[in-house]
GUSE-85042 format. One record per residue: x, y, z of N, C-alpha, C, O, CB in turn; residue in three letters. Coordinates in Angstrom, 3 decimals. Glycine has a CB too. Layout:
N
<rec n_x="X" n_y="Y" n_z="Z" ca_x="X" ca_y="Y" ca_z="Z" c_x="X" c_y="Y" c_z="Z" o_x="X" o_y="Y" o_z="Z" cb_x="X" cb_y="Y" cb_z="Z" code="Ala"/>
...
This chain:
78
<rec n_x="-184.370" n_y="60.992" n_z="96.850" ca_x="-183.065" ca_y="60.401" ca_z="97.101" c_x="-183.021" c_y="59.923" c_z="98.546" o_x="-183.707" o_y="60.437" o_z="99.429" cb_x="-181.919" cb_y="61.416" cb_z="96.812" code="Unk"/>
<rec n_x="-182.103" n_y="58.819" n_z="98.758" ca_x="-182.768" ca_y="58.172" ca_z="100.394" c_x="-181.075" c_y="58.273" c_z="101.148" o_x="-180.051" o_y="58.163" o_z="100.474" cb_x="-183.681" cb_y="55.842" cb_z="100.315" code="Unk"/>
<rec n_x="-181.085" n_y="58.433" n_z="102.199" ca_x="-180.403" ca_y="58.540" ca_z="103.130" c_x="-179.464" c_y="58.271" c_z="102.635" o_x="-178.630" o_y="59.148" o_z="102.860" cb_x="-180.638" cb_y="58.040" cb_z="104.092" code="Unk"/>
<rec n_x="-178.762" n_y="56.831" n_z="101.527" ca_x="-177.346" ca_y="56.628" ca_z="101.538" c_x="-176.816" c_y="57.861" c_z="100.300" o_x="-175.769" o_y="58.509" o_z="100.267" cb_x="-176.967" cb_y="54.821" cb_z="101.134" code="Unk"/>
<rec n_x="-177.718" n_y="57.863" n_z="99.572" ca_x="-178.000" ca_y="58.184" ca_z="97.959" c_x="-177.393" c_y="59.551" c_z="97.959" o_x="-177.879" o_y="60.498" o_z="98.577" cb_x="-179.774" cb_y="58.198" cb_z="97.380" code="Unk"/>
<rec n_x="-175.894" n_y="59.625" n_z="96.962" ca_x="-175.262" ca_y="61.339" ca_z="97.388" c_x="-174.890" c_y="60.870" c_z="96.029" o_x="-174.844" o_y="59.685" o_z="95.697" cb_x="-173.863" cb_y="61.975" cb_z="98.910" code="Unk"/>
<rec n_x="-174.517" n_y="62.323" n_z="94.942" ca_x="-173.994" ca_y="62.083" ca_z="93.957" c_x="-172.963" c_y="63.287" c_z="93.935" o_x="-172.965" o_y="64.510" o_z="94.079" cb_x="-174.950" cb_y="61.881" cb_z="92.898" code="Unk"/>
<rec n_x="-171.860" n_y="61.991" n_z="93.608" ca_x="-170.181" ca_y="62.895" ca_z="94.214" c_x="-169.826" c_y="62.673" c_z="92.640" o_x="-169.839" o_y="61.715" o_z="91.868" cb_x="-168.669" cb_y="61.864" cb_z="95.813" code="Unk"/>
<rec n_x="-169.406" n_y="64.470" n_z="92.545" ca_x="-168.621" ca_y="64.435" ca_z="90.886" c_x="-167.170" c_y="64.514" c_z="91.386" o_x="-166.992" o_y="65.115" o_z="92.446" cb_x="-169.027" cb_y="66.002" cb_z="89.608" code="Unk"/>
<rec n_x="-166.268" n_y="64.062" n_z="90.846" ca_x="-164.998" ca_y="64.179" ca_z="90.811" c_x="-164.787" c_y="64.734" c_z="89.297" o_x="-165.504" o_y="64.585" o_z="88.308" cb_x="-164.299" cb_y="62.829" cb_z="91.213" code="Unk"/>
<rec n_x="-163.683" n_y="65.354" n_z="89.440" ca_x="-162.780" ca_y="65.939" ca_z="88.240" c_x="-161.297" c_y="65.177" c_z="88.172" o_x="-160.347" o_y="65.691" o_z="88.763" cb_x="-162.513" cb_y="67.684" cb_z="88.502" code="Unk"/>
<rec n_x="-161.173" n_y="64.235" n_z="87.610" ca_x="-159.701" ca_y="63.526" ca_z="86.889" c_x="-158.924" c_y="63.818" c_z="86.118" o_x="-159.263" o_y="63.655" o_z="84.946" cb_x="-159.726" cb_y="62.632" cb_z="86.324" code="Unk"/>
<rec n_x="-157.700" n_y="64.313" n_z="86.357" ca_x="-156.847" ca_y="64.542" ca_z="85.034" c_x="-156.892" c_y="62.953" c_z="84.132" o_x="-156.735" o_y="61.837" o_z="84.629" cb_x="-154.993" cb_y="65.050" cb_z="85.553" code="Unk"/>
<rec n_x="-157.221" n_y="63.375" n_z="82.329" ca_x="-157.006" ca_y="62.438" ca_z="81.648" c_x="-155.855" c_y="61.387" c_z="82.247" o_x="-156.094" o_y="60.217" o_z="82.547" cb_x="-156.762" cb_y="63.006" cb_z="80.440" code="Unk"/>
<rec n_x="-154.559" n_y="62.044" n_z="82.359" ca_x="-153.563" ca_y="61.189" ca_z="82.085" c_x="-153.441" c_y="60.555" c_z="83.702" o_x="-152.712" o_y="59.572" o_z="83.836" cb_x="-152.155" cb_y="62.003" cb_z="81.362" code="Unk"/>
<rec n_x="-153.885" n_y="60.901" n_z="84.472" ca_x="-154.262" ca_y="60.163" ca_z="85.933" c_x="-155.496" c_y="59.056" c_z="85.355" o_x="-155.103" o_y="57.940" o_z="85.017" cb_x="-154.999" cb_y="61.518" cb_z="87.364" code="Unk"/>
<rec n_x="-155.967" n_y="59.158" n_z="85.321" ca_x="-157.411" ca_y="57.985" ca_z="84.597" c_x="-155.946" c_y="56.687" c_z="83.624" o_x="-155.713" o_y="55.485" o_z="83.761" cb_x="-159.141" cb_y="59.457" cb_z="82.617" code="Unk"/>
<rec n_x="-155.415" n_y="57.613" n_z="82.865" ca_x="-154.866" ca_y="56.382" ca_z="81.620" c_x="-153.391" c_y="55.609" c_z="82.770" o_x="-152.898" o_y="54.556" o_z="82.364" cb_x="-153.967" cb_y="57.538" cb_z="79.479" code="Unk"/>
<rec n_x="-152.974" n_y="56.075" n_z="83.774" ca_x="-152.134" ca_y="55.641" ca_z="84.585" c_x="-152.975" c_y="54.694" c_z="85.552" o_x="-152.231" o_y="53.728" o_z="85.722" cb_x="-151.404" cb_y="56.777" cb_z="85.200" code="Unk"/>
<rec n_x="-153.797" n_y="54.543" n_z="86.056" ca_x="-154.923" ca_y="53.724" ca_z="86.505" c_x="-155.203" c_y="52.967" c_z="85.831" o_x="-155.342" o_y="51.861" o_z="86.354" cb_x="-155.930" cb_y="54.184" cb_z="86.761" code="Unk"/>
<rec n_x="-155.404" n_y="53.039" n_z="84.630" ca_x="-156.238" ca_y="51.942" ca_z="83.681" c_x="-154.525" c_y="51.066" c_z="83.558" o_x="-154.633" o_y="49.853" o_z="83.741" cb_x="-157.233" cb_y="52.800" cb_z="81.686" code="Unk"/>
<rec n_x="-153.557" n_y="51.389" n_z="83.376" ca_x="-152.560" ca_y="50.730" ca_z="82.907" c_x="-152.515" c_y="49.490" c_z="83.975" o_x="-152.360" o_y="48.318" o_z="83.631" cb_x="-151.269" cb_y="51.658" cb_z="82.768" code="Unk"/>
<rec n_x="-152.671" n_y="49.921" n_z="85.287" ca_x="-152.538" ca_y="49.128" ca_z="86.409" c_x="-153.293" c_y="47.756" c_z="86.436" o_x="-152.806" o_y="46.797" o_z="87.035" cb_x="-152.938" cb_y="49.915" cb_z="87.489" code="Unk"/>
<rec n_x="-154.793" n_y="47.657" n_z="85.612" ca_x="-155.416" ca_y="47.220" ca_z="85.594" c_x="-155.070" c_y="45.709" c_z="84.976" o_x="-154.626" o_y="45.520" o_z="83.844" cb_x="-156.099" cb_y="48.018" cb_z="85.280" code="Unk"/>
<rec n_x="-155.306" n_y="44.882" n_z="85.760" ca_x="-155.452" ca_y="43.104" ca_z="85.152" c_x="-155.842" c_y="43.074" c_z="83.343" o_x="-156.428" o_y="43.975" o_z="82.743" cb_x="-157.188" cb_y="42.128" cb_z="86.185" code="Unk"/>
<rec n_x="-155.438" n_y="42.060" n_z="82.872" ca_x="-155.880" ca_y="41.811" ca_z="81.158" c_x="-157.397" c_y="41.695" c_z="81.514" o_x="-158.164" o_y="42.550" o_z="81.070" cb_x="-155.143" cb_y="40.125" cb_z="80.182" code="Unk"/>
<rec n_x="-157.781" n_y="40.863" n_z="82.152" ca_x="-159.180" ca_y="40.277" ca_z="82.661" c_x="-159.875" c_y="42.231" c_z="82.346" o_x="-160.587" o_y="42.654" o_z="81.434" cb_x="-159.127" cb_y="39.351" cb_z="84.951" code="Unk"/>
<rec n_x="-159.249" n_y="42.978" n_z="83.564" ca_x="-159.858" ca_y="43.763" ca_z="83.879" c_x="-160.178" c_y="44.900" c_z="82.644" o_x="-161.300" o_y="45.269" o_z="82.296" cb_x="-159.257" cb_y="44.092" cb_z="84.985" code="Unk"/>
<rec n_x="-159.006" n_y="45.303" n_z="82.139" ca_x="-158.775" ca_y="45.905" ca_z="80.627" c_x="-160.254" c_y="45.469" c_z="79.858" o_x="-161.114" o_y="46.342" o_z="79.743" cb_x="-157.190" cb_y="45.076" cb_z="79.725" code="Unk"/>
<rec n_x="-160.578" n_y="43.739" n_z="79.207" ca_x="-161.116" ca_y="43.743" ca_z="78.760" c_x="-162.613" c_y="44.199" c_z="78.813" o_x="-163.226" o_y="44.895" o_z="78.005" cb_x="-160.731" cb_y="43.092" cb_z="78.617" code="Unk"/>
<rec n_x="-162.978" n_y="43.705" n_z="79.811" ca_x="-164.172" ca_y="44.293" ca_z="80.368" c_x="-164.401" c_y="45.935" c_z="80.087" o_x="-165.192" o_y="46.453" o_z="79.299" cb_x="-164.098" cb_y="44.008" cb_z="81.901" code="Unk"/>
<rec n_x="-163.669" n_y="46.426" n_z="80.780" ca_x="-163.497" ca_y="47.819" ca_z="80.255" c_x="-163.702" c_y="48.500" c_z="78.867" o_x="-164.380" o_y="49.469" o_z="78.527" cb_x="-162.371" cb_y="48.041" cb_z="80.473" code="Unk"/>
<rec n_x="-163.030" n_y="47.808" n_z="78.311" ca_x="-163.163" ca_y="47.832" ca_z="76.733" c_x="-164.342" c_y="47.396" c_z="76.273" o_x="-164.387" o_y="47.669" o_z="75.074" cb_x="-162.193" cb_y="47.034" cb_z="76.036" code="Unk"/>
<rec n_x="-165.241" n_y="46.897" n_z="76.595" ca_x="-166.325" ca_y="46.075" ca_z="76.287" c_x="-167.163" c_y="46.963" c_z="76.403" o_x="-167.792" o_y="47.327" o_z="75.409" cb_x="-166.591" cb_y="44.903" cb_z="77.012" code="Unk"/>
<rec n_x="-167.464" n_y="47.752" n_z="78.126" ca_x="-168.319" ca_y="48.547" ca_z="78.388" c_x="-168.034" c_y="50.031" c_z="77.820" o_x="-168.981" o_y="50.766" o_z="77.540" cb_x="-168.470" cb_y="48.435" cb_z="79.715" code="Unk"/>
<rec n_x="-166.445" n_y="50.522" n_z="77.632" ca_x="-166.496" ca_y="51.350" ca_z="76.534" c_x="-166.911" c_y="51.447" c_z="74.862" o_x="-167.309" o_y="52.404" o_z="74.198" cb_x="-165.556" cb_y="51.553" cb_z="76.617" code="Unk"/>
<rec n_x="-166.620" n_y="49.944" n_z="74.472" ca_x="-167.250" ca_y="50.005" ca_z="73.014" c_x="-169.071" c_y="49.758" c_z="73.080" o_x="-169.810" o_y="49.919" o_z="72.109" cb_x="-166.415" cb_y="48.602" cb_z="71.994" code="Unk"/>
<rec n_x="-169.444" n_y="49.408" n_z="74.230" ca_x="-171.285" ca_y="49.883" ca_z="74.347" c_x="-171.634" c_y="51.183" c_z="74.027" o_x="-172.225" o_y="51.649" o_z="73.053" cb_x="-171.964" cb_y="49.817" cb_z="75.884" code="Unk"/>
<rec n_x="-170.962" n_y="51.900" n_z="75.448" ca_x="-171.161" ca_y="53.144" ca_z="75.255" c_x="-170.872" c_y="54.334" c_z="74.555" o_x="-171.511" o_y="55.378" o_z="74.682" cb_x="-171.056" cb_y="53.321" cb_z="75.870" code="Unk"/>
<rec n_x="-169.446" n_y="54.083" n_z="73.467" ca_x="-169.394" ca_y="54.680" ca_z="71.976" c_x="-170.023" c_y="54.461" c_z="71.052" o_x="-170.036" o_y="55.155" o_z="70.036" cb_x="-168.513" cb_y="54.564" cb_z="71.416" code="Unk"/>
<rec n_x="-170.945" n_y="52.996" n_z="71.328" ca_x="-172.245" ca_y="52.699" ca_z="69.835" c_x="-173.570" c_y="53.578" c_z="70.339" o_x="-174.302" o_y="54.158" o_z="69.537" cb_x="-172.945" cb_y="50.520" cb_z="69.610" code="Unk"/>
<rec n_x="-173.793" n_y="53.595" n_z="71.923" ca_x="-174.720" ca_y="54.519" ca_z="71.643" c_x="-174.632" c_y="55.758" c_z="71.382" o_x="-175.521" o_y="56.407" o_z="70.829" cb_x="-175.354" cb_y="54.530" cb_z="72.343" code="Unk"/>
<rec n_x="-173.203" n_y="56.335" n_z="71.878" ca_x="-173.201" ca_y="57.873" ca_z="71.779" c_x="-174.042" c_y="58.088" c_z="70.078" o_x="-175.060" o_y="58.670" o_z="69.703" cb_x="-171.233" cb_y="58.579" cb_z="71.888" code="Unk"/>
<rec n_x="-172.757" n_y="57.108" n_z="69.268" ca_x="-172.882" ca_y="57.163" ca_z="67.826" c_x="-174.089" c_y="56.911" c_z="67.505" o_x="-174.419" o_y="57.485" o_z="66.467" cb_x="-172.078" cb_y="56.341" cb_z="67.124" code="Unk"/>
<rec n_x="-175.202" n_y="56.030" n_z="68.164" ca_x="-176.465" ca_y="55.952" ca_z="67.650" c_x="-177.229" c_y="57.203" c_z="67.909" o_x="-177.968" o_y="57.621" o_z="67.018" cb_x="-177.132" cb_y="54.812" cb_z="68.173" code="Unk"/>
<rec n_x="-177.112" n_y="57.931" n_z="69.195" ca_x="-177.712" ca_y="59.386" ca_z="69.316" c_x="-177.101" c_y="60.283" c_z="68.564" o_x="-177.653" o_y="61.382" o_z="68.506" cb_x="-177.681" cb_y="59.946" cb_z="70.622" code="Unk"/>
<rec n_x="-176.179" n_y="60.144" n_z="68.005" ca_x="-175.396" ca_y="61.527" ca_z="67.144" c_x="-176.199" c_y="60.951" c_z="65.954" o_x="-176.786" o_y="61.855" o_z="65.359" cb_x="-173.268" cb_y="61.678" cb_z="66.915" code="Unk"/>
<rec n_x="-176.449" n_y="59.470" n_z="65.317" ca_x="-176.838" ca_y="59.311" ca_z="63.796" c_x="-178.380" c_y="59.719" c_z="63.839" o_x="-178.879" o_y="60.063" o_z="62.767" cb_x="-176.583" cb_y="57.623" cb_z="63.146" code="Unk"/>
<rec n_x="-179.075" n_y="59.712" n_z="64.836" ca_x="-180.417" ca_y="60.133" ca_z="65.086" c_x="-180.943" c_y="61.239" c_z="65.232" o_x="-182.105" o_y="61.549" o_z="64.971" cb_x="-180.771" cb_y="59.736" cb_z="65.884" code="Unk"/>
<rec n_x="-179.886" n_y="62.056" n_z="65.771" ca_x="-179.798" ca_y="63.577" ca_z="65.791" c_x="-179.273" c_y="64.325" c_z="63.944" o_x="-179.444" o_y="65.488" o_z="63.580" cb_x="-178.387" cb_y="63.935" cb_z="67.229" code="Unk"/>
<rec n_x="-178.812" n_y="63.488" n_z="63.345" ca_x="-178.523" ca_y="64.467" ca_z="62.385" c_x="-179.100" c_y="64.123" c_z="61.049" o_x="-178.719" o_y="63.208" o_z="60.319" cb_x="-177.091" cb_y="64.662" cb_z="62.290" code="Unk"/>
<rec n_x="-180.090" n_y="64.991" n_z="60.817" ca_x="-181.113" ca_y="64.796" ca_z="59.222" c_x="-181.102" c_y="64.346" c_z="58.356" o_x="-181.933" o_y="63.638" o_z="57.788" cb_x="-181.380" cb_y="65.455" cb_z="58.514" code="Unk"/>
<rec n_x="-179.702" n_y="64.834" n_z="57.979" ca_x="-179.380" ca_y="64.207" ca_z="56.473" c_x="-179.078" c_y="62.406" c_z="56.707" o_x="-179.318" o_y="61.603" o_z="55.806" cb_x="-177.694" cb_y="65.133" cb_z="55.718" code="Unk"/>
<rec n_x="-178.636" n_y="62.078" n_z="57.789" ca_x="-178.382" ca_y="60.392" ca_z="57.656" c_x="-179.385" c_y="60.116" c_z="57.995" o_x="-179.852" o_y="59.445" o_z="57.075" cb_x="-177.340" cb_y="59.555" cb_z="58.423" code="Unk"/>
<rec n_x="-180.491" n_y="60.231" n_z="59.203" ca_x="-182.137" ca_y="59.939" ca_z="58.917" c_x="-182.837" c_y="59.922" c_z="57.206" o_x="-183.473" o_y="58.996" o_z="56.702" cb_x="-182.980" cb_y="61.308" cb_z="59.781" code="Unk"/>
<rec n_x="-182.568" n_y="60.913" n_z="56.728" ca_x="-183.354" ca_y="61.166" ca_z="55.334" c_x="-182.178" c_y="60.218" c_z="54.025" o_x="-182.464" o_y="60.090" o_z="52.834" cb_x="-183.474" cb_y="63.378" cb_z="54.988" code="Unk"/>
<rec n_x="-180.947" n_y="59.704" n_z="54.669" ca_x="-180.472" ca_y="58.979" ca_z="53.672" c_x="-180.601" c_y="57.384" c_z="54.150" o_x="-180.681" o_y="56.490" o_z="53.308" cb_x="-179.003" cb_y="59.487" cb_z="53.344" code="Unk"/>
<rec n_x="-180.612" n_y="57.166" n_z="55.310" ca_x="-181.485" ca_y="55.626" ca_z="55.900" c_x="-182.781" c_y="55.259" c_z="55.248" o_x="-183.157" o_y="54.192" o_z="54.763" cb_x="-181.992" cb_y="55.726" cb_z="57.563" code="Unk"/>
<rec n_x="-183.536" n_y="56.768" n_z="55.398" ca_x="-185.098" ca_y="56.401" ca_z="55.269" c_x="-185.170" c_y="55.826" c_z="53.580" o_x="-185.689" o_y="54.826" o_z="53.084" cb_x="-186.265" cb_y="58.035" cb_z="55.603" code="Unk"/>
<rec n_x="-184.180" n_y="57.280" n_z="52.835" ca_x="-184.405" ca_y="56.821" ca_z="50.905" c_x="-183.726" c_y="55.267" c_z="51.036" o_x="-184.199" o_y="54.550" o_z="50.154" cb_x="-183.116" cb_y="58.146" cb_z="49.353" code="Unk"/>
<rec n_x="-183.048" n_y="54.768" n_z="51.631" ca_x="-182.115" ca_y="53.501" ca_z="51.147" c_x="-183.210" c_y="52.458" c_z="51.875" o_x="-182.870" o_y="51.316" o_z="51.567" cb_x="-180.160" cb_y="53.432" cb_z="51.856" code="Unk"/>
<rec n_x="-184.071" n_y="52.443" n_z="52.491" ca_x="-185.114" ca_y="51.816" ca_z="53.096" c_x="-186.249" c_y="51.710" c_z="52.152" o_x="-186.676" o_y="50.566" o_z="51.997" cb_x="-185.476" cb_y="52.490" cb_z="54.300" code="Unk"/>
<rec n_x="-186.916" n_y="52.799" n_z="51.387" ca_x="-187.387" ca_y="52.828" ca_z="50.412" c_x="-187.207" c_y="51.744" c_z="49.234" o_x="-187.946" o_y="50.950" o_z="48.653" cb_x="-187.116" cb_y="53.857" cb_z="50.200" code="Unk"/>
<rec n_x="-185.809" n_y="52.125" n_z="49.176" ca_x="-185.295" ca_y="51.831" ca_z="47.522" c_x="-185.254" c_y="50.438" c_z="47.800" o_x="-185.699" o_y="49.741" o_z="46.888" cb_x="-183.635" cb_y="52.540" cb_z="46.843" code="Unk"/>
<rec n_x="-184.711" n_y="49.647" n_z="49.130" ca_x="-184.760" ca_y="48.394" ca_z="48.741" c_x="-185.997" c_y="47.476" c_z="49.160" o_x="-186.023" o_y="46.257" o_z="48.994" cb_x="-183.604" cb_y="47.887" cb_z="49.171" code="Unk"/>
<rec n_x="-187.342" n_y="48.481" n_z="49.909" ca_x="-188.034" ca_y="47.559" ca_z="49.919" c_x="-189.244" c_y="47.954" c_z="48.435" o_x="-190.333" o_y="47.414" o_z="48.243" cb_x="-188.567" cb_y="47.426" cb_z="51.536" code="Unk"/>
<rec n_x="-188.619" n_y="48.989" n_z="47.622" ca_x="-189.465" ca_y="48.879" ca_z="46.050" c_x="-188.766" c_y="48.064" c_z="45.311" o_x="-189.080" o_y="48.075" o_z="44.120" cb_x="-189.623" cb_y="50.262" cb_z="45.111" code="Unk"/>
<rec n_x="-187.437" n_y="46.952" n_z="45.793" ca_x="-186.447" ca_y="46.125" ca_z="45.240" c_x="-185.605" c_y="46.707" c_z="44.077" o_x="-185.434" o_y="46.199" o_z="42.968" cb_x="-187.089" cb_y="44.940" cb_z="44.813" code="Unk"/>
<rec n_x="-185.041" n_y="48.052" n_z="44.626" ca_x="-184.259" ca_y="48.845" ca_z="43.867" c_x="-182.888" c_y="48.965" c_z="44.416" o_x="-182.354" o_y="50.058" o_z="44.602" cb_x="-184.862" cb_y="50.087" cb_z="43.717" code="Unk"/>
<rec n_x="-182.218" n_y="47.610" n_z="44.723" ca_x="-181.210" ca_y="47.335" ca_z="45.033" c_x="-180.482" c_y="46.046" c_z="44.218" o_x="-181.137" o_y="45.161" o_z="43.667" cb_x="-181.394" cb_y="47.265" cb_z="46.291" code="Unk"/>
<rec n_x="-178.935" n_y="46.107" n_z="44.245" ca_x="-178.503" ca_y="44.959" ca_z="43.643" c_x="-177.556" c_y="44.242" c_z="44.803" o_x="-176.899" o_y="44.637" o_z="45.767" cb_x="-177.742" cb_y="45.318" cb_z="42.220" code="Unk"/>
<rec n_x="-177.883" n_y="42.835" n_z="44.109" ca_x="-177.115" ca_y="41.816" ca_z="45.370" c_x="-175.813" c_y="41.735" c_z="44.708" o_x="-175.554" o_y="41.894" o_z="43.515" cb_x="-177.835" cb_y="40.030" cb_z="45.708" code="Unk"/>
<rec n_x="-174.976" n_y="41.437" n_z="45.768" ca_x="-173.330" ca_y="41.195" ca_z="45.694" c_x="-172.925" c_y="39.998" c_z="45.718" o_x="-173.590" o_y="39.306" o_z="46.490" cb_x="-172.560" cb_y="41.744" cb_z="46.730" code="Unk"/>
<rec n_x="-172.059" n_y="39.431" n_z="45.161" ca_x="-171.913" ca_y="37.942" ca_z="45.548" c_x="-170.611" c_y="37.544" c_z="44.855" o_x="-170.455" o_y="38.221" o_z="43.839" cb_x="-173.225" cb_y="36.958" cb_z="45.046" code="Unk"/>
<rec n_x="-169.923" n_y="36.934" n_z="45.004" ca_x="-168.775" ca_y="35.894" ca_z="44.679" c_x="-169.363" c_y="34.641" c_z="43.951" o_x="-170.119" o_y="33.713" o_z="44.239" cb_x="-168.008" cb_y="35.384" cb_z="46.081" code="Unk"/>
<rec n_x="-168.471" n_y="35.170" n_z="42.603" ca_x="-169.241" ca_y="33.592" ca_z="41.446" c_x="-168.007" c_y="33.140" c_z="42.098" o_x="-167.019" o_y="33.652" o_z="42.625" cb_x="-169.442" cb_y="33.479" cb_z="39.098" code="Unk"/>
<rec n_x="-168.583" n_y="31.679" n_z="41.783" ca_x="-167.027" ca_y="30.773" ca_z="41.944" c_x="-166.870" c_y="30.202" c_z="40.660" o_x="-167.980" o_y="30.254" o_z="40.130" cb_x="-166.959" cb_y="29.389" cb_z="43.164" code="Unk"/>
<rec n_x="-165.941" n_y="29.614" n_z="39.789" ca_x="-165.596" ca_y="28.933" ca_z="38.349" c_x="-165.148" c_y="27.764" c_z="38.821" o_x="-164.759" o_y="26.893" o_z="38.043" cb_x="-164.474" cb_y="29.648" cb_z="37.332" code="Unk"/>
């Protein structure tokens, strides 16, 4: 770690954080939102990777449709 390099934890009350965010520009909001919905797809990708049974039900549904043991969906039109 080099001379500037310090890692400062703070502790925030939730509802101090959601009074801050309110303050925030539309511009700014969105962004925010953006980099929060990144970082809830990965949490969710490490939680779906961590747990067996949806690995072992990915892997059978991976199987099944590349032995073409799947059916396609579609909209007839008349």
């Amino acid at each position: 770690m080099g001379v500037d390099e310090r890692d400062i934890q703070l502790k925030v009350p939730f509802s101090a954080l959601t009074r801050l965010m309110e303050q925030l520009q539309p511009q700014d909001m969105l962004r925010l939102r953006e980099w929060l919905d990144e970082k809830l797809a990965e949490y969710e990708d490490e939680l779906m990777l961590a747990n067996l049974r949806i690995m072992a039900e990915i892997r059978e549904a991976r199987m099944e449709y590349e032995a073409g043991e799947y059916m396609k969906l579609g909209v007839s039109v008349n």
